[in-house]
C-alpha positions, 0 to 999 in steps of 0.5 A: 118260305113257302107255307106248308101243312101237316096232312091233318091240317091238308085233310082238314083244308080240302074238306072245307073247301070241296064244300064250297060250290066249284066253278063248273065248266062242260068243255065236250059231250057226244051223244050218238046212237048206234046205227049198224048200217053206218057202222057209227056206235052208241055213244053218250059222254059229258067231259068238263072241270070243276074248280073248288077254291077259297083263297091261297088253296084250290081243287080242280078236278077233271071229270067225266060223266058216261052214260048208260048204253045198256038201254035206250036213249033214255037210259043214255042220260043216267050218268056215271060221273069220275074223274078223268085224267087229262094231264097225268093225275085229277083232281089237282091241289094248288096250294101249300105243300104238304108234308107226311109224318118223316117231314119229307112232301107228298108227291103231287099223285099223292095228293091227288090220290089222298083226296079221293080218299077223303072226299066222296065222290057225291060231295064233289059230283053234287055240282055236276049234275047241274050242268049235265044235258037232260033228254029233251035237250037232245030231242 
């Protein structure tokens, strides 16, 4: 039989383990500045992943980081960082499933919606930031 929780117990779970430092991986950045002449736009993004698990359970959330194109390249490394849905929902549990008060299991967007509920997003994000380019890399 395949363990499950109460959402209690899954509340409980998902915030010890988003405590724990993730596995970070950038898989694609741009940073582009705009050159009318060329018709080429102001563009600044970091795409990646990070994976937040503790054995038998498992957070992954697929993020992107957007920087500010309000200003000048500078202003391009102030980063908004959100989940981003690659597949159908982020984050993703691996885990137990979980079970609402009618005994009956919570959908996987469900989950996905729950956690962002729980977690805010600068306990997540705290170990983004890390990984994001700063100016100089670029110059």
């Amino acid at each position: 039989m395949k363990k499950v929780l109460t959402l209690k117990q899954f509340q409980d779970i998902v915030l010890e383990v988003i405590s724990l430092q993730p596995y970070v991986e950038v898989t694609e950045s741009s940073f582009k500045m705009e050159d009318e002449d060329r018709e080429i736009e102001k563009e600044a993004y970091v795409i990646g992943f990070s994976r937040h698990s503790k054995p038998g359970f498992e957070i992954c959330f697929d993020w992107i980081a957007k920087g500010n194109l309000d200003g000048y390249l500078i202003d391009m490394f102030d980063f908004t960082i959100e989940p981003f849905c690659r597949g159908d929902f982020s984050p993703v549990f691996k885990g137990p499933v979980i079970l609402d008060d009618y005994k009956d299991p919570f959908e996987p967007f469900e989950i996905s919606a729950k956690i962002l509920e729980i977690v805010k997003p600068e306990k997540w994000t705290k170990w983004i930031v890390e990984y994001l380019p700063e100016p100089h890399v670029i110059l």
